[in-house]
Backbone as JSON, one array per atom type, in Angstrom:
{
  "sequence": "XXXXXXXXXXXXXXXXXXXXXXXXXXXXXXXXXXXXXXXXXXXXXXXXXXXXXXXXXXXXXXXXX",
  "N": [[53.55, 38.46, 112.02], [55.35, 40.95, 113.75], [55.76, 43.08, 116.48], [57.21, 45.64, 118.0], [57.79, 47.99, 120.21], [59.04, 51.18, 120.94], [60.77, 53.88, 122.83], [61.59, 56.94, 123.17], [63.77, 59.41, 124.07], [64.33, 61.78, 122.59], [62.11, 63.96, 120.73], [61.83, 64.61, 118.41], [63.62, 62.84, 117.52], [61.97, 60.46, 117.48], [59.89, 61.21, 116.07], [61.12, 61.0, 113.88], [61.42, 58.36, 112.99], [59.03, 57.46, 113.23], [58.59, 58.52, 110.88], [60.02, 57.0, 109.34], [59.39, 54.12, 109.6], [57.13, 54.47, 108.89], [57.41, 54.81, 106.13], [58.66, 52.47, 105.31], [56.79, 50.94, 105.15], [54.99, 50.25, 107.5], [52.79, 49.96, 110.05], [51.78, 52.44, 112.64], [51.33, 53.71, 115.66], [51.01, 56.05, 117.6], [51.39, 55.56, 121.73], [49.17, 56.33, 124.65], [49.65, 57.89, 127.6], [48.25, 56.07, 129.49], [47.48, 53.94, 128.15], [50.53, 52.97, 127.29], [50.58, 52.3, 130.31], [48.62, 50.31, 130.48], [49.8, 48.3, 129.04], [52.15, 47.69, 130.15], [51.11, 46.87, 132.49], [49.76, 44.51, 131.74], [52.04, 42.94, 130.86], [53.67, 42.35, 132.83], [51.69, 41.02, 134.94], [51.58, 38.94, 132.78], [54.11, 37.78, 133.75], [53.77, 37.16, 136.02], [51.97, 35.19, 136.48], [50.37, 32.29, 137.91], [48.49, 30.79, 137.02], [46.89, 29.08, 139.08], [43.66, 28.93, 140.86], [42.32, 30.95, 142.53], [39.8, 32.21, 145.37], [37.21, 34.41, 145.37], [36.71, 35.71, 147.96], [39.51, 35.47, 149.47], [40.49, 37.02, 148.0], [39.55, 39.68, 148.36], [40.13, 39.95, 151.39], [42.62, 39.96, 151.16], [42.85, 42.33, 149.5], [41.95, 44.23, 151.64], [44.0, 44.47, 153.62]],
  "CA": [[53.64, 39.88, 112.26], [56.31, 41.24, 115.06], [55.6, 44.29, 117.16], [58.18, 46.51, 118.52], [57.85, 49.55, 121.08], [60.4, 52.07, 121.15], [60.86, 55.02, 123.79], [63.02, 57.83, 123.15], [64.09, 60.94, 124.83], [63.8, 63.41, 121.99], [60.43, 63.87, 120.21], [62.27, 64.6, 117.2], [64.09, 61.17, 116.89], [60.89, 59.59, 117.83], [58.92, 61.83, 114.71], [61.78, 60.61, 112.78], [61.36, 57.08, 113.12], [58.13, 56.57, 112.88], [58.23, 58.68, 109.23], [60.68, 55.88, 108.28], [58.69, 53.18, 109.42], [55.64, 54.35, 107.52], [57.93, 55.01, 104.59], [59.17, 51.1, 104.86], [55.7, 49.92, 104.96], [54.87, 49.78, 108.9], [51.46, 50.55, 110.49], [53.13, 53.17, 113.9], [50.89, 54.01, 116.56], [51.74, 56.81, 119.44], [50.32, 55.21, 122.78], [49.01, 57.58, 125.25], [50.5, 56.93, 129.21], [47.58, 54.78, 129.68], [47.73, 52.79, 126.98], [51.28, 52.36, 128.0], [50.87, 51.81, 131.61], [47.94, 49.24, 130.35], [50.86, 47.41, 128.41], [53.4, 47.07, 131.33], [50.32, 45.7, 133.41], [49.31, 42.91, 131.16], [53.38, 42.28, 130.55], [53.73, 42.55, 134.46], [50.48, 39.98, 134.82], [51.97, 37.49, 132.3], [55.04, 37.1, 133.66], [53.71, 36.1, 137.45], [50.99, 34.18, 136.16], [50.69, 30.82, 138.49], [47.6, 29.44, 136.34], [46.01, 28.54, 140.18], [42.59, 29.49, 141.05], [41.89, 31.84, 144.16], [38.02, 32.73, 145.63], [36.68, 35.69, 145.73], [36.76, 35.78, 149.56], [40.71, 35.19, 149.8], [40.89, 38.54, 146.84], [38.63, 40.49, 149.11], [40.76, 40.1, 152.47], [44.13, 40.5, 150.87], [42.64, 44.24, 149.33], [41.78, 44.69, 152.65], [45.15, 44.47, 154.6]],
  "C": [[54.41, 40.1, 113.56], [55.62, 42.88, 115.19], [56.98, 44.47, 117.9], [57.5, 47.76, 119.16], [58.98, 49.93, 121.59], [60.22, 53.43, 121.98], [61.8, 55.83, 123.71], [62.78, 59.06, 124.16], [63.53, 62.05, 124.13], [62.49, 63.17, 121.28], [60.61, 63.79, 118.67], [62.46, 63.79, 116.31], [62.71, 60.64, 116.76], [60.01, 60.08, 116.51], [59.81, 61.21, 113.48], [61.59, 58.91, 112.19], [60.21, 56.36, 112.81], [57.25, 57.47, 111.53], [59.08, 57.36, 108.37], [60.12, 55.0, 108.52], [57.18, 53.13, 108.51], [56.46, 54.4, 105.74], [58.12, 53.31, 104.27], [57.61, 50.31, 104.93], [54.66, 49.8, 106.33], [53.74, 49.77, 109.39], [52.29, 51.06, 111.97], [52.05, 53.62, 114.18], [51.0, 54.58, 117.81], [50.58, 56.12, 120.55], [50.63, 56.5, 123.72], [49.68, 56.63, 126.6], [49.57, 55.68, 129.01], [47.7, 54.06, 129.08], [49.17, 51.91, 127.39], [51.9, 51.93, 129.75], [49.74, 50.43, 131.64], [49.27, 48.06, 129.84], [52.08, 46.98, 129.27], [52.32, 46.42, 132.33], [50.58, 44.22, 133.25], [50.92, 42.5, 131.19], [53.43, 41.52, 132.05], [52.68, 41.3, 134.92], [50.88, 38.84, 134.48], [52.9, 37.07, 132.78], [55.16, 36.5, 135.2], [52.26, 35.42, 137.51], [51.18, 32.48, 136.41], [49.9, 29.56, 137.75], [46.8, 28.73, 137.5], [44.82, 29.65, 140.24], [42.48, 29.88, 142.35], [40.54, 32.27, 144.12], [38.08, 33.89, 145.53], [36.81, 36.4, 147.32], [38.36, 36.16, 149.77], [41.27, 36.65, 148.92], [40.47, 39.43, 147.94], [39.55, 41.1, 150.68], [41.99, 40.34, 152.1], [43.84, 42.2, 150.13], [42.31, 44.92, 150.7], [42.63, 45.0, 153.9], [45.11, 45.96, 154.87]]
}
């Protein structure tokens, strides 16, 4: 299964697009901001992901600068 997210300008195109993807078969889901500001996190997350372990202590003082 592939996922795609698409962003347009007009609302129109965007209504248009996702009647043709339900017409071709698709399952199309509008995300709300959050949803898509959750989805640039986790992207944002995976892609400076070191895989090292940091304490709790060392989290604590760097929110604290």
């Amino acid at each position: 299964m592939s996922t795609i997210v698409i962003e347009g300008k007009s609302a129109a195109n965007m209504e248009l697009i996702m009647q043709l993807a339900k017409k071709l078969g698709a399952r199309v889901k509008k995300l709300s901001v959050i949803e898509k500001e959750d989805l640039a996190l986790g992207t944002l997350m995976n892609e400076v992901k070191t895989g090292k372990k940091v304490s709790k202590a060392t989290i604590l003082r760097k929110l604290k600068c």
